[in-house]
N, C-alpha and C positions, 0 to 999 in steps of 0.2 A: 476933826480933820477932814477937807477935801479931798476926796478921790477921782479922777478924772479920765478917762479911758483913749486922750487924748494927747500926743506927745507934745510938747508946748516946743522943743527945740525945731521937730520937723516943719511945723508951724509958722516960722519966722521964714523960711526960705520956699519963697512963693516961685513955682517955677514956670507960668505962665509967658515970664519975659523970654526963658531958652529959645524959644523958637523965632526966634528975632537975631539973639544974639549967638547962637549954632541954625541957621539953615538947613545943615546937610546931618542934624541931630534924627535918626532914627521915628519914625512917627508914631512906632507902638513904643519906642521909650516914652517918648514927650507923653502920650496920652495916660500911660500907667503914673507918670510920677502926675499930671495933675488930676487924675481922677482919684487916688490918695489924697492929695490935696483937697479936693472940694469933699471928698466924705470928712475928712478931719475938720472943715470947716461948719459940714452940717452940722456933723455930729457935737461941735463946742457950741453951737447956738443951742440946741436942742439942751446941752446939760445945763444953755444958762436958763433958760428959758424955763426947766422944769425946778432949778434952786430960785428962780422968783417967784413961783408960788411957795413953797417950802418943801420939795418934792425931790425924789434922786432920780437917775434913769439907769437901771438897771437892765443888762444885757438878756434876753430871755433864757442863755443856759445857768442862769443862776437863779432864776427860779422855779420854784415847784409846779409841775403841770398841772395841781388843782387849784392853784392859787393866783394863775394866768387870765386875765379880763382882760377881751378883746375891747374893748372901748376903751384900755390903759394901753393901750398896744403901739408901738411908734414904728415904724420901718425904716431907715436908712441905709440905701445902696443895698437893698435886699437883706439886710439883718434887722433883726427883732431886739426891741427896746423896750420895757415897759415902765411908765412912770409911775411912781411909789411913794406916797408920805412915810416920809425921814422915820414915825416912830408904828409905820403900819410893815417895817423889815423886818426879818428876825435875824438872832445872830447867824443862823447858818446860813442865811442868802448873806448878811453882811462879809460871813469870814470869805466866800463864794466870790463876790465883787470882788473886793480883796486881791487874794488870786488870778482873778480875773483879771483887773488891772496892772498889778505886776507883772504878767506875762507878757502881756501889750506891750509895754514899757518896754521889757527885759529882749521882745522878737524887734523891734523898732531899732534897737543898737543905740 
């Protein structure tokens, strides 16, 4: 099963057009909803990106700080990502994503 730390519903409503079709829309609204936008957007290339080599991209609070290698290390909008082969996880960073994921999900509405 894929897990994805990414909402696929928020995703379909790209809100780059607002500011065309509201003028008098607020410019730290407009800039908050598309800068959510483009991290949700990096952040889905990055997890295809890292499932084409055969690899996940695990958040850095879900892994252990001795098992953290900077040269796996990803940065998006200032958070930490590190790429991982699928069978180099253990169950406790897996149950960790997990969690991790459904809370995203679950704060997102």
């Amino acid at each position: 099963m894929t897990y994805s730390l990414v909402n696929a519903d928020k995703m379909r409503k790209d809100p780059r057009k607002l500011a065309y079709l509201y003028p008098h829309m607020p410019v730290i609204r407009y800039k908050q909803l598309t800068e959510e936008y483009h991290r949700g957007i990096t952040l889905l290339t990055a997890e295809k990106i890292a499932d084409m080599f055969g690899c996940v991209l695990i958040p850095s609070s879900c892994v252990h700080h001795s098992r953290r290698r900077p040269d796996r290390r990803v940065m998006i909008y200032g958070r930490g990502y590190y790429v991982r082969e699928t069978e180099d996880v253990t169950n406790l960073e897996w149950e960790k994503f997990r969690l991790f994921a459904q809370e995203m999900r679950d704060a997102d509405g």
